[in-house]
Structures are given as C-alpha cells and as structure tokens.
N, C-alpha and C positions, 0 to 999 in steps of 0.2 A: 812620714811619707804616706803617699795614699795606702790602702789595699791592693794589693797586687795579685790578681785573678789567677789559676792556676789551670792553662790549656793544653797541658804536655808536660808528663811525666819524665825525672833527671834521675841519672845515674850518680851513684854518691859514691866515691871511693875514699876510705881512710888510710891517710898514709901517715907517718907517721916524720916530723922535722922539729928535734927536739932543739931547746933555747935555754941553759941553764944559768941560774941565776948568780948574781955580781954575791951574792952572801950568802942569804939562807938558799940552798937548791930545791930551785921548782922550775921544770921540764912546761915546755907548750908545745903539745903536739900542733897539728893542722887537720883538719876535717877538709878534706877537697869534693867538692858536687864538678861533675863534668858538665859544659857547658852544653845549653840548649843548642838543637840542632838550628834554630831560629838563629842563633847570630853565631854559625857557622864559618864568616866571613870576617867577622870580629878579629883583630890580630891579638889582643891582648886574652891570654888564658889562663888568668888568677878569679880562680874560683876556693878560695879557704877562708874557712871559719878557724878561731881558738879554739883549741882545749885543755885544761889545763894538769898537769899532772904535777902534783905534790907529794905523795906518797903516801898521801892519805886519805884513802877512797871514801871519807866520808866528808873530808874538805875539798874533795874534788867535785862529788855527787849537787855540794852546794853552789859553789861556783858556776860549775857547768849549766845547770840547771837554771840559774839564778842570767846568766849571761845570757843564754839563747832564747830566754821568756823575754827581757829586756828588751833582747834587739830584735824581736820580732814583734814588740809590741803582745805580746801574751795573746797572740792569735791560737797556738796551739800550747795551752799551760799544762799540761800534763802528759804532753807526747813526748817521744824521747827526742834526742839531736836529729839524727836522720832521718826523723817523719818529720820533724817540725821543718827543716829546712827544705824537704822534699815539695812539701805541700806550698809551705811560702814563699818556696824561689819560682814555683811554677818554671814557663819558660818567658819570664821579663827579665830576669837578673843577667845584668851584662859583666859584672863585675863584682867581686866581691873578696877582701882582701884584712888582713889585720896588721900592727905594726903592734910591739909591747917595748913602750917608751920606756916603763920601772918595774924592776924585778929584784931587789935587794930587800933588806930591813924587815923582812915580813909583808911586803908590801907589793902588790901587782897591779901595773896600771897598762890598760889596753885601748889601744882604738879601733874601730871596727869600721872601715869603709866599704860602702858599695852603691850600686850603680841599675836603673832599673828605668825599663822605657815601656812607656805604655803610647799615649799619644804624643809624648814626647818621653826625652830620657833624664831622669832627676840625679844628681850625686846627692851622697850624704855623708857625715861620719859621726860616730855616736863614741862618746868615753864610759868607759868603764876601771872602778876601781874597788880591789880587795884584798881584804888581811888573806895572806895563809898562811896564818896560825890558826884561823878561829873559821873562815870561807865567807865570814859576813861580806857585804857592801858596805865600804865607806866613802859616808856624805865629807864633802869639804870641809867640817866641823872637826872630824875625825883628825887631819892631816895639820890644819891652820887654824889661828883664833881668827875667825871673823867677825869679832864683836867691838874692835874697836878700831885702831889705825890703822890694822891692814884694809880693811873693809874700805874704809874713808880713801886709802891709797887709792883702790883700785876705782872706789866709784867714781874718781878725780880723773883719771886715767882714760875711763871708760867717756866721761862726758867733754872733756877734750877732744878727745879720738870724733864720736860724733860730730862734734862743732865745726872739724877739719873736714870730714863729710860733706859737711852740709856747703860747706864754702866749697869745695871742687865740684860739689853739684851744680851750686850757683853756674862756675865759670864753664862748666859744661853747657848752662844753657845758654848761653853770654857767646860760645863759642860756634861759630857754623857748620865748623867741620864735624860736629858733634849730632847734628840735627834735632836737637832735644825742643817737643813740643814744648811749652807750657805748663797745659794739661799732663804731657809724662813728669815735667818738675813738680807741679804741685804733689801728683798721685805718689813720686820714688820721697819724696819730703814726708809725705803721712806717713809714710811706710819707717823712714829714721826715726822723726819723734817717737811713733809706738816703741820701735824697738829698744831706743833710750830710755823711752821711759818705766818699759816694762823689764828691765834687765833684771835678774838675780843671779847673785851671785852660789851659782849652785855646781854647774858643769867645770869638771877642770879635769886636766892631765899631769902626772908627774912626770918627772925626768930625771936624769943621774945629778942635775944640778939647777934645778930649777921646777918650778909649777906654773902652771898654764890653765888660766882663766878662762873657757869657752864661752865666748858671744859669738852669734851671730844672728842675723838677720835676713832674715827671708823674704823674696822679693819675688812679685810671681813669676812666670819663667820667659814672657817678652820682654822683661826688663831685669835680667840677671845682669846685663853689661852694669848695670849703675849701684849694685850691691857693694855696701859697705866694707873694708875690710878692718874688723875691729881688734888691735892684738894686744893682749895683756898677758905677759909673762915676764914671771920675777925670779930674779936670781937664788937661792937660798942662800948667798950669804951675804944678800941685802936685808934681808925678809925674816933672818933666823933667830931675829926676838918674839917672831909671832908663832914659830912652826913646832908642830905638837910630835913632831917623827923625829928620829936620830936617820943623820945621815953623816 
C-alpha cells in the first residue's frame, strides 16, 4: 500500500484479549489505537494490532518486533509498537483488525487486515508466520517441500484458476449488462497474465487443517469489480506426504 501521511495525532490504548494455544500455550494480546476523529462516523470500531505473548520475552521481543516492522513496511524500524503505529496509522486507518488461524505445534500463523483511505479507500491483508520455540519467521519451505509435486500441484491449480478468469472476463465483455469496454478487457487481461505469470509461491496461511496459498492480484482501483479471485488451499491430509510440521 502506498504511504500513508500522518495529519492527526491517535490515541493508543493497550488492552489486553488473550488466545491460548490448541498445544504448546502462547497468549495474543491486542494493541487497540482509537479511531481517528476523521471517520468518526465509521460504524465499525476494530482498531487492533497482535502481540504476542509466549513467556518468553525474548521470543516475544523477536516476534513482535519482527511483525509490526513487516506490516508496516519498515517505515519506523526501530521505534517501538506504539510509536510505530502512532505515526503509520496517522489519521487514514479506517480499519484495522487481526485473526490467528494456527496456534499449535510451536507454530503461529497470523493475518493482519486493514483498511486505509487517502483519495480513495484500499483493503489489504498481509500473512504472517512464526516458530515460538525459536521467534524466527518461517518462509513456506519451513512448513512444506516446495521442490517437487506439491509445487507442480499448486502451479496447476493456480493456472486453471487463471484460465477460468480469463473466460468469465471474456463473457463479461460479451455481456451488456456488464458494460465492459474493450479497452477495460484488454487493460484487466494484462493485468491476469502479469499476475499468472509472476506468481510465487511464497505467501501462505496455516490452519488447524489445512494451508493456504496467497495469490492475489492487484487491479487498480476503477477496476476492482473484475479482480481475480485466485484460491488455493489444501487439505493436510491430502498434502501430508509433502508437510515438514506435525499436526
């Protein structure tokens, strides 16, 4: 997402809504910033970050650290939580929320959405995933072999998905009730191939029964109605000849 300008100063209040784990126990607090006076009017009033408590403040130190440099893009990499989010949410942030899909095995998997309007207003949501045993980040490599048929599974997957795209785009344009120029079918069409064709397999989510692939595809924001939706998620016990975790 772009940079988001900071023109009014937020009140950050730490409250504390803990989540404890299906095996090994690790607690997530919530970090709440109170909403800008700016969207006052706003009904929805989820304004929380993660945090993560382990019991071990020096796997926590990494984590935490490690998670709000990430999702802020390392605008402020050495500030602590509540300067970093103070300064980054400005007053654009309309929304801002987390879910934590896996919390067993040693293993913490988090999403972080939020919500942010400048001249117009962007969603987002970003993955995040980490040992706490150890507070590293773990890459997809970590979790799954991607080096041979799961890899091949998914890029199969992935360029199906596409191709079905690309045909409901067609009959989008095909269709009246749809008013799609030409010129928007050619321009949302470049926008599929790139995305097809630049995919890596890197982003993904855990679940109590499953992993989750993150593609998506960005389309600029007069043409969000014709955005892809690309899903890849596999069972683990289709998939549990490739997976490098105990579940």
């Amino acid at each position: 997402m772009a940079n988001l300008k900071m023109t009014k100063s937020l009140t950050i209040v730490f409250v504390f809504i803990g989540t404890i784990a299906f095996g090994q126990s690790v607690q997530i607090d919530t970090f709440r910033l109170e909403k800008s006076e700016r969207f006052k009017d706003i009904q929805s009033e989820k304004m929380n970050f993660p945090v993560v408590r382990s019991g071990n403040k020096e796997i926590d130190s990494l984590i935490n650290f490690d998670l709000k440099n990430r999702f802020t893009r390392y605008e402020y990499p050495i500030q602590n939580l509540d300067s970093t989010l103070l300064k980054w949410a400005g007053d654009q942030i309309v929304f801002l929320d987390f879910q934590v899909t896996y919390n067993q095995s040693g293993i913490l998997s988090i999403n972080v959405s939020a919500e942010g309007c400048g001249a117009y207003c962007t969603y987002w949501t970003d993955y995040f995933n980490y040992s706490t045993q150890s507070g590293k980040w773990l890459d997809i490599n970590s979790v799954v072999d991607t080096t041979g048929l799961f890899r091949k599974m998914v890029i199969e997957d992935k360029m199906e998905q596409y191709d079905k795209a690309r045909l409901e785009l067609k009959e989008a344009l095909n269709d009246p009730d749809w008013g799609l120029t030409e010129d928007e079918y050619d321009s949302a069409l470049e926008f599929y191939n790139e995305c097809d064709n630049s995919f890596k397999l890197i982003q993904f989510a855990l679940y109590p029964d499953s992993i989750e692939i993150i593609e998506e595809c960005w389309l600029p924001h007069v043409m969000k109605p014709l955005t892809p939706i690309i899903e890849l998620k596999y069972a683990f016990s289709e998939i549990g000849e490739y997976l490098k975790i105990k579940n």
